[in-house]
C-alpha positions in Angstrom: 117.4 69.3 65.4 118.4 72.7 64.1 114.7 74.4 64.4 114.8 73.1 67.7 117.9 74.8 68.8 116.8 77.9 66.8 113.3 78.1 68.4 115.3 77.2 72.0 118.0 80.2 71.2 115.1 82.6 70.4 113.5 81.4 74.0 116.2 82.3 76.0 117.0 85.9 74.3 113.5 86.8 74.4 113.5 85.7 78.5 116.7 87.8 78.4 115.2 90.4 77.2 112.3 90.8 79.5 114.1 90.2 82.4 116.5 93.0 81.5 113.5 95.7 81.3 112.4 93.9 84.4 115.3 95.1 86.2 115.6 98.4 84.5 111.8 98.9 85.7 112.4 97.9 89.3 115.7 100.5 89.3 113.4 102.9 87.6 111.0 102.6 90.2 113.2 102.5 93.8 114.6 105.6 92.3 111.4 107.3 92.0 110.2 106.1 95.3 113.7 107.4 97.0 113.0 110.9 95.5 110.1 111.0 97.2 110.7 110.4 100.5 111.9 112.9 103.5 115.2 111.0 104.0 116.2 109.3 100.7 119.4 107.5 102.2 117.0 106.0 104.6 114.8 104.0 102.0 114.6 100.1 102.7 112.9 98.0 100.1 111.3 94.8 100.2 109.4 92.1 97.9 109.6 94.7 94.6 108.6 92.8 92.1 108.4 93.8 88.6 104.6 93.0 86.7 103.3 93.6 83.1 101.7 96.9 84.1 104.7 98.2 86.8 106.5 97.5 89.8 105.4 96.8 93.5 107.1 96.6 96.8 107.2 98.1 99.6 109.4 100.7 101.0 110.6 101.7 104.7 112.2 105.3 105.4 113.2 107.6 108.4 110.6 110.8 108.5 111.1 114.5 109.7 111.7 113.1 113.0 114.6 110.7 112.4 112.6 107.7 112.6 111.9 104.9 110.5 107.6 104.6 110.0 107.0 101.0 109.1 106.8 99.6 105.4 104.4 101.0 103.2 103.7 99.2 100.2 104.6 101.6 96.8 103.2 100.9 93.2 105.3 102.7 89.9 102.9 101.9 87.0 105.0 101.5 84.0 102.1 101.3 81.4 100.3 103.4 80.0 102.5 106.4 81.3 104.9 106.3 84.4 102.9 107.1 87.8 104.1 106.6 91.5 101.9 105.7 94.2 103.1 105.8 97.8 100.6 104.1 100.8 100.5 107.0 103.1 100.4 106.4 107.2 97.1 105.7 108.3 95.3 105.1 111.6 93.7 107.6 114.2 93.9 111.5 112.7 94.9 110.5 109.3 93.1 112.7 107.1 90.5 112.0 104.5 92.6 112.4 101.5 95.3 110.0 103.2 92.5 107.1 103.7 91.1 108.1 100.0 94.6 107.2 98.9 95.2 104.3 100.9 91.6 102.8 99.2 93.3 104.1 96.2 96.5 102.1 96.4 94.4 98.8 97.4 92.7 99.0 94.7 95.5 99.4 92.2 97.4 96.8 93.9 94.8 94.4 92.7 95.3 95.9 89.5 98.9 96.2 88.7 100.4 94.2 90.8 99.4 90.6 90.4 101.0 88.4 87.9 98.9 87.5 84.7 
């Protein structure tokens, strides 16, 4: 009975323990996205969600205009090294290195950014 309460105890603080860097990652990351952006008080988040290699989500903020431009989905890679990827706008007169990042964020979304 007793290894069985030991190996439960060491379970439960090792969940604790990852789900505390979890939520240290996820502040780490909405902070870095906020920085970035034209009106930081603005920023909106929605399904951030911490993974193995960083966190996801997407964000919504005002731009130079005062208005908010849609939720762009944001990748902070936590491992190896801290990097912050931001989907720019796209569409009709985007320019090239806006649609070479927004191939570059799908693609690391498939990489960082789904569980397992």
């Amino acid at each position: 009975m007793r290894p069985t309460i030991l190996l439960l105890s060491l379970l439960l603080a090792g969940c604790k323990y990852f789900e505390t860097r979890d939520v240290a990652n996820i502040q780490d990351a909405e902070q870095a996205v906020t920085s970035a952006l034209n009106d930081p008080a603005s920023a909106q988040f929605r399904n951030v969600q911490a993974f193995p290699k960083g966190v996801c989500g997407e964000v919504n903020a005002k731009n130079g205009f005062g208005g908010y431009v849609g939720f762009r989905r944001f990748i902070y890679r936590t491992h190896p090294g801290k990097e912050l990827l931001i989907q720019p706008m796209g569409g009709p007169g985007a320019s090239n290195e806006d649609n070479l990042m927004i191939l570059a964020i799908s693609d690391s979304w498939d990489a960082v950014c789904k569980a397992g």
